[in-house]
MISENU-822128 format. One line per field, with one value per residue (C-alpha): residue in one letter; x, y, z. Coordinates in nm, 4 decimals, m for minus. Layout:
% MISENU-822128
aa <- (A, ...)
c1 <- (X, ...)
c2 <- (Y, ...)
c3 <- (Z, ...)
//
This chain:
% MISENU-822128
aa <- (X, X, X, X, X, X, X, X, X, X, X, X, X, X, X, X, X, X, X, X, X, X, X, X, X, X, X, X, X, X, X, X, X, X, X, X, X, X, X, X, X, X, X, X, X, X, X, X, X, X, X, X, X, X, X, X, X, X, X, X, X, X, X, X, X, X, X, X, X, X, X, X, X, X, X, X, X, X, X, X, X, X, X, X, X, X, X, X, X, X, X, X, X, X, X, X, X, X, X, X, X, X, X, X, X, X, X, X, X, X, X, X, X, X, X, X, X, X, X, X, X, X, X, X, X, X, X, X, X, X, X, X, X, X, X, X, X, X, X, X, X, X, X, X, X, X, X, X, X, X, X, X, X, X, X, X, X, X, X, X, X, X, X, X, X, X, X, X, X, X, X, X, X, X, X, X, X, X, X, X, X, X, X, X, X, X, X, X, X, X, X, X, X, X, X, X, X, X, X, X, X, X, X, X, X, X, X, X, X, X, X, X, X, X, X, X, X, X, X, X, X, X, X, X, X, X, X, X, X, X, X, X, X, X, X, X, X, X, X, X, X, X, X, X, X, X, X, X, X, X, X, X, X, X, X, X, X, X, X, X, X, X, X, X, X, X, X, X, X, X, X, X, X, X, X, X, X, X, X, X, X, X, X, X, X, X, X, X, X, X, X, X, X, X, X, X, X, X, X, X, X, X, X, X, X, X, X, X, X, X, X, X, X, X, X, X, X, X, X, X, X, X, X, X, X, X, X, X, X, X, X, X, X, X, X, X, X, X, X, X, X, X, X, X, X, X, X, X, X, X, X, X, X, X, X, X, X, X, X, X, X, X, X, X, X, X, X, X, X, X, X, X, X, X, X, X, X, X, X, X, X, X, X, X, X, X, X, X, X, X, X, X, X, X, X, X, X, X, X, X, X, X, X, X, X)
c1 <- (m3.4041, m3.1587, m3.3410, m3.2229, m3.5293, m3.4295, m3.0969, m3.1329, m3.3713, m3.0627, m2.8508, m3.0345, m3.1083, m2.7537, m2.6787, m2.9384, m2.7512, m2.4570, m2.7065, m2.9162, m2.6222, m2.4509, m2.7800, m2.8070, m2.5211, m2.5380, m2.8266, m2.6999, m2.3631, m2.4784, m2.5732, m2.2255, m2.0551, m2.2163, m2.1444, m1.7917, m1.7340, m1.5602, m1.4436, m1.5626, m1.2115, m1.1914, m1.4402, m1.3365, m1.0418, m1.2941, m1.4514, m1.0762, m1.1583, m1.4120, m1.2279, m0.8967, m1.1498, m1.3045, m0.9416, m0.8137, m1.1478, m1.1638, m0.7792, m0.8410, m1.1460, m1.0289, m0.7842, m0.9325, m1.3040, m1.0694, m0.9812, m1.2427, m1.5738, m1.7744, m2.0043, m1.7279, m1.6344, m1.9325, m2.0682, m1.7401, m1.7902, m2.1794, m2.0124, m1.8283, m2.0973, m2.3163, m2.0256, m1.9638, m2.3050, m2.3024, m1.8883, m2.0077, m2.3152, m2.0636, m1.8017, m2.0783, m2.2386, m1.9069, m1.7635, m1.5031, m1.3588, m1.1592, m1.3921, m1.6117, m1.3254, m1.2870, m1.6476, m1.6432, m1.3396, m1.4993, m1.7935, m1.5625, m1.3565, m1.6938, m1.8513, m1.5586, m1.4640, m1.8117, m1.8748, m1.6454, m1.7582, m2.1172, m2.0490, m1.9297, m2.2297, m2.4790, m2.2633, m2.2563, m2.6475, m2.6453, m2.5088, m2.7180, m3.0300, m2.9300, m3.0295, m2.9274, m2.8961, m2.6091, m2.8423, m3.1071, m2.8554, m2.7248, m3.0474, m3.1441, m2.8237, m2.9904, m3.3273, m3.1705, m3.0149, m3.3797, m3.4908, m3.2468, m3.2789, m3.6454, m3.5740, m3.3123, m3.5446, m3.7721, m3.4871, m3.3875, m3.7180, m3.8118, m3.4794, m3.3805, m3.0069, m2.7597, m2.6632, m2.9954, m3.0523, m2.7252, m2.7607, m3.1177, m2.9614, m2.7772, m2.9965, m3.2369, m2.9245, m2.8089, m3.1851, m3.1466, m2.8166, m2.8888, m3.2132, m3.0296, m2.6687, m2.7895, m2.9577, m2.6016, m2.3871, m2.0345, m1.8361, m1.9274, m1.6410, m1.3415, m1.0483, m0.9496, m0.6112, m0.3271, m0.4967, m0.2735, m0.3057, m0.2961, 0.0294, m0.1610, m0.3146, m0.1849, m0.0041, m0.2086, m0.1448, m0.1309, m0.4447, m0.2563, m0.1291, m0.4815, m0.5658, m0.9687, m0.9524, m0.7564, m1.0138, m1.2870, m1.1503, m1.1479, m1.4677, m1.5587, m1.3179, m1.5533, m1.8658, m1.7802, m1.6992, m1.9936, m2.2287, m1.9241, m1.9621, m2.3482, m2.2965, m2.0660, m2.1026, m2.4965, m2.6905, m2.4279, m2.4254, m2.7865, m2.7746, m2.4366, m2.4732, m2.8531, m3.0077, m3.2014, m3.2414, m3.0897, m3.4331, m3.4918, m3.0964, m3.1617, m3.5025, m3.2960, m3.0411, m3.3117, m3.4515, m3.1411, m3.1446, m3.4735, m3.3519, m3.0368, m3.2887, m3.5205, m3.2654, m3.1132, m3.4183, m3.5730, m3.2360, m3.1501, m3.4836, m3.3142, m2.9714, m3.1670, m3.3067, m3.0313, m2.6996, m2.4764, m2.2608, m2.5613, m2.7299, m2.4010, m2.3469, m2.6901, m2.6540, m2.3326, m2.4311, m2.7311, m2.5602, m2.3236, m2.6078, m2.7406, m2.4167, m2.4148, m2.7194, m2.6394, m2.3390, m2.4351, m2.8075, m2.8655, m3.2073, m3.3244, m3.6512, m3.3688, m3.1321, m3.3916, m3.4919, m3.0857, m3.0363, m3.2874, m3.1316, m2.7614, m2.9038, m3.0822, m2.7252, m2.5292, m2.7100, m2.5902, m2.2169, m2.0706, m2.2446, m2.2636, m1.8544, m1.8045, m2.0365, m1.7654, m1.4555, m1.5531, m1.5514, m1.1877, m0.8461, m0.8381, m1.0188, m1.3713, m1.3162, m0.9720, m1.0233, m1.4092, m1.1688, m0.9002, m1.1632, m1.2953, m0.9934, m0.9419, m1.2771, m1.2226, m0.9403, m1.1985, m1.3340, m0.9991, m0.8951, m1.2536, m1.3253, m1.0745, m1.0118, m1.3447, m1.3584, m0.9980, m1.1431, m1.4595, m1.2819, m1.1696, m1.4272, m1.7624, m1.8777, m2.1040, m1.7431, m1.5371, m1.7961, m1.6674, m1.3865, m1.5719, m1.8112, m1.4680, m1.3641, m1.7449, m1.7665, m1.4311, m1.6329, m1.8703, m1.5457, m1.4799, m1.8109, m1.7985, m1.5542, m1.7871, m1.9288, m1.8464, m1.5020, m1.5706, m1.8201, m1.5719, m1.5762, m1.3420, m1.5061, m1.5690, m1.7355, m1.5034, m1.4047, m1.0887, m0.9029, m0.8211, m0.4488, m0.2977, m0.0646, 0.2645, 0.2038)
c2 <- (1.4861, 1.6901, 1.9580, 2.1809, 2.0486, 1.6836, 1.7858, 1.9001, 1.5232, 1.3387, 1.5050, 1.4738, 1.0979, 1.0339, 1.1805, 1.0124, 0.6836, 0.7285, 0.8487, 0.5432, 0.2933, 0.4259, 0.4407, 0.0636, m0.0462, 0.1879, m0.0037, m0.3230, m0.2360, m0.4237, m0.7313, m0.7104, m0.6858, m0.9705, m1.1618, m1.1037, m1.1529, m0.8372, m0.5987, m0.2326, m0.1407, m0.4416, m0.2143, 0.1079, m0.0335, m0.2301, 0.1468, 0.2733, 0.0706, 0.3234, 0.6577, 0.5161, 0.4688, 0.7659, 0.9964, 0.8410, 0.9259, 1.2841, 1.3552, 1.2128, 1.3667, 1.7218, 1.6045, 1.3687, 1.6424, 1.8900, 1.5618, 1.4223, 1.6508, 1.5636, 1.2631, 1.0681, 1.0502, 1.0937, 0.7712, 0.5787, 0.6834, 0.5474, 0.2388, 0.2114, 0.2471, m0.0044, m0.2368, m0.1829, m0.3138, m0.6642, m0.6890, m0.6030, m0.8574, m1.1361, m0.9941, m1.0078, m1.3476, m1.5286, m1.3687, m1.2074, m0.8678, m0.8629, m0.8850, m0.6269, m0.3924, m0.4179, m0.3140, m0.0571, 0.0753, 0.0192, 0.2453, 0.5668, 0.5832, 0.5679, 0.8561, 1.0091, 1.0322, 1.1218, 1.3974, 1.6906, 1.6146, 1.5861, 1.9601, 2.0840, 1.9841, 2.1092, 2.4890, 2.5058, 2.4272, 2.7028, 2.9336, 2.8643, 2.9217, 3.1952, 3.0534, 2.7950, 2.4240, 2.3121, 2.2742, 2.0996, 1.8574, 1.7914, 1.7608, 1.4542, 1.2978, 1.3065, 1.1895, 0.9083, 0.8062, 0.8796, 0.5916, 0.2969, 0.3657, 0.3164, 0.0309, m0.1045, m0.1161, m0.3438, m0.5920, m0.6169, m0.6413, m0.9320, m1.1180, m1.0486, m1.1605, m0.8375, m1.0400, m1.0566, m0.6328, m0.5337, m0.6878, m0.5657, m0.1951, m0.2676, m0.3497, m0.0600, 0.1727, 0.0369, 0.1396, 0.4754, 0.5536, 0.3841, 0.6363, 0.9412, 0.8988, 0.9934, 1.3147, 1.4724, 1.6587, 1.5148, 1.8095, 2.0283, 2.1539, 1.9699, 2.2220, 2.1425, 2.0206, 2.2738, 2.4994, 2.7615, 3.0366, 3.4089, 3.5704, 3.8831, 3.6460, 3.7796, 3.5270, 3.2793, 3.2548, 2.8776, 2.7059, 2.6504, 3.0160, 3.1546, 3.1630, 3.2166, 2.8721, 2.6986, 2.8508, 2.6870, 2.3721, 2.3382, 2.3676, 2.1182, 1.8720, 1.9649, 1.9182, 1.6283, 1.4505, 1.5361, 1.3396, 1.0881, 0.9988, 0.9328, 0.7797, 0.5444, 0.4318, 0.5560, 0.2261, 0.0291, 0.3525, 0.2914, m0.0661, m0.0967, 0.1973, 0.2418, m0.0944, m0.0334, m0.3330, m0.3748, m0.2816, 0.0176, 0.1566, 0.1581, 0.3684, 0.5716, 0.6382, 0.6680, 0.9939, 1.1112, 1.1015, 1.2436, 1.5507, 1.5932, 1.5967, 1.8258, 2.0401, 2.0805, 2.1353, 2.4177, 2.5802, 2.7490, 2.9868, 3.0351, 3.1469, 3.3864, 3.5749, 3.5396, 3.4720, 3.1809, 3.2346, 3.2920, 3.0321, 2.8164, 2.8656, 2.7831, 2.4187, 2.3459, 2.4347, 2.2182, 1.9569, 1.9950, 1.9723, 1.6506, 1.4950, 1.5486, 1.4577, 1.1407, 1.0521, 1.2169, 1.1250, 0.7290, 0.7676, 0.6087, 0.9067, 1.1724, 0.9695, 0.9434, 1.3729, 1.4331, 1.2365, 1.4989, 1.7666, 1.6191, 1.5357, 1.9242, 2.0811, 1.8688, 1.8870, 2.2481, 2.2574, 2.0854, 2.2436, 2.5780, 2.5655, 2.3906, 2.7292, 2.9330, 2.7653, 2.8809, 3.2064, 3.3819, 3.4369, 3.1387, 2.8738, 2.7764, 2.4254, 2.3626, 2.5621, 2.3326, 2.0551, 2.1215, 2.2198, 1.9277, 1.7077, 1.8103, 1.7282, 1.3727, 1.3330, 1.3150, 1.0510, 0.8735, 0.9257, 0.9475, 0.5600, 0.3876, 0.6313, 0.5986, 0.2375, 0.2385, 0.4329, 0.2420, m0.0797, 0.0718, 0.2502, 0.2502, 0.4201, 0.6765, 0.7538, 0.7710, 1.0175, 1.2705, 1.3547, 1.4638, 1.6374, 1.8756, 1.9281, 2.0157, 2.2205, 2.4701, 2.4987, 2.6938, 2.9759, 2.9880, 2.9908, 3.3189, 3.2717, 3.1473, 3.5173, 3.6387, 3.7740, 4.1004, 4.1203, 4.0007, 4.2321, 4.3054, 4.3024, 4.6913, 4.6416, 4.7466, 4.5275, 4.2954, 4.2356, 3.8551, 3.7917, 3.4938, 3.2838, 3.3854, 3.7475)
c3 <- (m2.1272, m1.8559, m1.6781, m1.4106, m1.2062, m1.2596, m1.2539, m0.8164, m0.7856, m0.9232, m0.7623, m0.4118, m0.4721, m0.4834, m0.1689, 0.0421, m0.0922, 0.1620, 0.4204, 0.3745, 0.3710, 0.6560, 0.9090, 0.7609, 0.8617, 1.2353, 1.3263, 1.3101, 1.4663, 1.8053, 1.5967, 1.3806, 1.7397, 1.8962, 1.5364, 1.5122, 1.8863, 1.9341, 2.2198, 2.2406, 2.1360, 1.8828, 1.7266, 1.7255, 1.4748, 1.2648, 1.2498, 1.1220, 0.7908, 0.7562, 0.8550, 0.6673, 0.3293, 0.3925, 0.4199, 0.1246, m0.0783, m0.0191, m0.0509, m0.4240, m0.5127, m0.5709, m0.8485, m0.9945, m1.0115, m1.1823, m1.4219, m1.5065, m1.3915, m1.1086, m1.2477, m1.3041, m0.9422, m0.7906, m0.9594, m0.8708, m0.4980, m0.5120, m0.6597, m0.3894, m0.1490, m0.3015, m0.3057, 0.0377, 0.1498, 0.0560, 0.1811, 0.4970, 0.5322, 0.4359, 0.7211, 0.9581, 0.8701, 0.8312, 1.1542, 0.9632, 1.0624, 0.7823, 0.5791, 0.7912, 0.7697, 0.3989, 0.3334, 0.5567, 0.3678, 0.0744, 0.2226, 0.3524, 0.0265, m0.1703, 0.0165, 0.0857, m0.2485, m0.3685, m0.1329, m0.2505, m0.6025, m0.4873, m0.3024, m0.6403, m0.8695, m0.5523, m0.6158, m0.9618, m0.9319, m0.6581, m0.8909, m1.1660, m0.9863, m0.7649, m0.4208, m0.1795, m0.2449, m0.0316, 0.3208, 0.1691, 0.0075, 0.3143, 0.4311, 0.1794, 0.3642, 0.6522, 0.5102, 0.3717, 0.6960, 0.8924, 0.6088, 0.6646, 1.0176, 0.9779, 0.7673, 1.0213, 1.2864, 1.1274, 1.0366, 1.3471, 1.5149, 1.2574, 1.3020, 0.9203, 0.8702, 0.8441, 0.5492, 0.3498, 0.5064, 0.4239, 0.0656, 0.0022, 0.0912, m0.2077, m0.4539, m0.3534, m0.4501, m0.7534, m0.9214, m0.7937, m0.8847, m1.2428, m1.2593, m1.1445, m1.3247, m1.6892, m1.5158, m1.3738, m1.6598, m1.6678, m1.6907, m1.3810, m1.2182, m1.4808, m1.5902, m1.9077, m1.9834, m2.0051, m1.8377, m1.6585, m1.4190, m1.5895, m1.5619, m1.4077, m1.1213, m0.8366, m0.5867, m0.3501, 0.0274, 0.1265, 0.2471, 0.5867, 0.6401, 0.6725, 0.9795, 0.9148, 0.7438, 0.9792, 1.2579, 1.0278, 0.9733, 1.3315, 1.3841, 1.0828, 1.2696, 1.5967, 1.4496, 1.2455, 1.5798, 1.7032, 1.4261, 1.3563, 1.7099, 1.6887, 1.3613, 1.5170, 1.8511, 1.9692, 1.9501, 2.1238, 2.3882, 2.3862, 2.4503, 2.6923, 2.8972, 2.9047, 2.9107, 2.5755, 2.3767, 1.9979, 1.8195, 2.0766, 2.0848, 1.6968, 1.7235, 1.9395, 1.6734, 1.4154, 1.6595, 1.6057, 1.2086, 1.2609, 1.4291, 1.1828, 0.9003, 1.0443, 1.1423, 0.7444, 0.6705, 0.8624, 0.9263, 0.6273, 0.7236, 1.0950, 0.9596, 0.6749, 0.9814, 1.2552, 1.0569, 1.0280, 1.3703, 1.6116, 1.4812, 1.4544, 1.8209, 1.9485, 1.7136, 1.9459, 2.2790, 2.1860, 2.1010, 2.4056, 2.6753, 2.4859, 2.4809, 2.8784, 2.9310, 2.7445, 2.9263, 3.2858, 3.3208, 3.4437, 3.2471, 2.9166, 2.8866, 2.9666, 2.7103, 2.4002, 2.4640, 2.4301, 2.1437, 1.9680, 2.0955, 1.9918, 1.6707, 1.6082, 1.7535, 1.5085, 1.1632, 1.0542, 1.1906, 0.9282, 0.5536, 0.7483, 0.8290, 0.4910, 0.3263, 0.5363, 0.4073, 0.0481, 0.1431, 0.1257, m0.0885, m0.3669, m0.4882, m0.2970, m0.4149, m0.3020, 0.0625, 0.1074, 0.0377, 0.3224, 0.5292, 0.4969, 0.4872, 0.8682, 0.9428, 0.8365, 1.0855, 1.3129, 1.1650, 1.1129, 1.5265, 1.6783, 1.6473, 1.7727, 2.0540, 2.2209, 2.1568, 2.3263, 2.6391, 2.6119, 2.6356, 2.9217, 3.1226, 2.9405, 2.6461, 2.8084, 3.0040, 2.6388, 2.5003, 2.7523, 2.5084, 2.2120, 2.4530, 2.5832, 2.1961, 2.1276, 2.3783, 2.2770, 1.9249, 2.0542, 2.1539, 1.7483, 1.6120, 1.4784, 1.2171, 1.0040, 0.9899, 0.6157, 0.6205, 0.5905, 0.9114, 1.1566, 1.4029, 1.7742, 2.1185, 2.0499, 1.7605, 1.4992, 1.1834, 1.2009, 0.9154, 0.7966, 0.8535, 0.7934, 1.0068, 1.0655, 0.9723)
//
């Protein structure tokens, strides 16, 4: 039987499944390096399989949501995730980045393509129950990735085959998606068929002429850097420019799962007291001195404290910009959507540009980019104030124009 309460578990079980995979398959990047023999830049564009998968996903899941409801495509995307696993493994063990590139595609278009329609059923359960859901989903992401991190760890300490991990990741999400599918209604957020607008609806500005949500989309392509980046590339930072060995620069990424998750977590009580841009702004200045200290400081104790305070900087920017992006002229879905879109572009450029510069000074060097668009977020943080509290230097409210006007 479907209740609202198992309705939210379901619902948060599926999004730990990305969260899981992805820390799986983070903490074995220095293991899937040394396997496929490749250069730091050689794998920044094995990482473009991801970012190119995980593009394509979210520019499809807005239609096809308003098609088909959110189940539909939110179960296709875990699909895709679970697939991915295994694709990997066999990339890995057969020294095959084509292979590794193909699963990793497989991966992004999976939670790419999940993750809008995920964001969709967590508002509609919002609504229902009249408080917020949105952190704490983004919160089980993080939990999930704080778990295969733990789980990578121990693989790699024992010598376990990325193969036989990768795979087992697998298997471990196919039960929970099978127990949590039949729990998730199949029609949240599908408009039915011939569905038009009312004649009386008065005329929408377009997405890219408002300036508020270009401002905000911004800062989701900021912030999404700033985890993408960790996500990425920090156990082989950990290992090639610290001297950390594969088991400890994966603990080190696992502190840094740790801190995301605590962060979505025990935020949503900081930005209830101080409000979303204050709170906003101290998460990116956080996450600014960590990534300094990170690249700057020739210390592994100095290196494992920044990594929690990247990790506790990092964990609100991107639901707390995606919250903001709802608010405004039009549709909430279609504006979280472009919003979001941008932010993907980091994901899509951020790989195979620090692996390029990597290749080319060292990685603690390359992460000196991200750290300069970082630090301009913190300049536009409060846009994500509520339109209608945006305020001059003087104090007095400024209306929302958009572009060109």
């Amino acid at each position: 039987m479907m209740t609202l309460h198992s309705r939210r578990l379901a619902l948060f079980a599926l999004f730990a499944l990305p969260g899981l995979a992805i820390s799986s398959w983070v903490t074995r990047t220095p293991a899937i390096r040394d396997l496929l023999g490749a250069t730091t830049s050689e794998m920044g564009l094995i990482l473009l399989g991801l970012s190119a998968g995980s593009m394509i996903g979210i520019l499809a899941s807005g239609p096809a949501v308003a098609r088909w409801g959110a189940r539909p495509v939110m179960l296709a995307g875990t699909i895709g995730v679970i697939l991915s696993m295994p694709t990997i493994g066999v990339g890995a063990a057969s020294s095959s980045a084509t292979a590794t590139v193909i699963g990793l595609f497989l991966f992004g278009l999976g939670m790419g393509g999940g993750e809008i329609a995920m964001n969709v059923e967590g508002a509609d359960i919002e609504k229902t129950i009249g408080r917020p859901v949105l952190p704490a989903l983004h919160g089980f992401f993080s939990l999930g990735t704080l778990v295969g991190a733990g789980a990578g760890i121990a693989f790699t300490a024992t010598d376990v085959p990325v193969l036989w991990h990768l795979s087992a990741i697998g298997v471990v999400a196919v039960v929970i998606m099978g127990a949590a599918a039949p729990r998730i209604p199949r029609a949240t957020g599908q408009v039915p068929r011939g569905a038009e607008p009312t004649a009386a609806a008065a005329p929408r500005l377009p997405l890219w002429r408002d300036t508020r949500l270009l401002l905000i989309a911004a800062l989701v392509l900021a912030m999404a850097l700033t985890e993408g980046t960790a996500s990425d590339w920090l156990p082989l930072v950990m290992v090639d420019g610290h001297g950390f060995d594969a088991t400890s620069g994966s603990a080190v990424y696992a502190g840094f799962a740790a801190s995301m998750t605590i962060g979505r977590f025990i935020g949503g009580s900081f930005v209830a007291r101080f409000g979303r841009a204050p709170v906003l702004r101290v998460g990116v200045l956080s996450a600014v001195v960590g990534m300094a200290l990170v690249i700057f400081v020739d210390s592994q104790v100095a290196a494992v404290a920044a990594v929690v305070l990247w990790g506790l900087g990092a964990s609100l920017g991107f639901p707390l910009a995606l919250s903001a992006a709802g608010e405004g002229d039009g549709d909430p879905a279609r504006r979280v959507a472009f919003a979001a879109t941008v932010g993907y572009v980091a994901l899509l450029v951020g790989p195979p540009v620090i692996g390029f510069l990597g290749d080319h000074s060292s990685l603690r060097t390359a992460l000196i980019a991200p750290l300069i668009l970082v630090a301009a977020a913190a300049f536009i943080t409060p846009v994500v104030r509520p339109p209608e509290t945006l305020t001059d230097r003087a104090g007095s409210p400024l209306p929302v124009r958009a572009a060109g006007r």
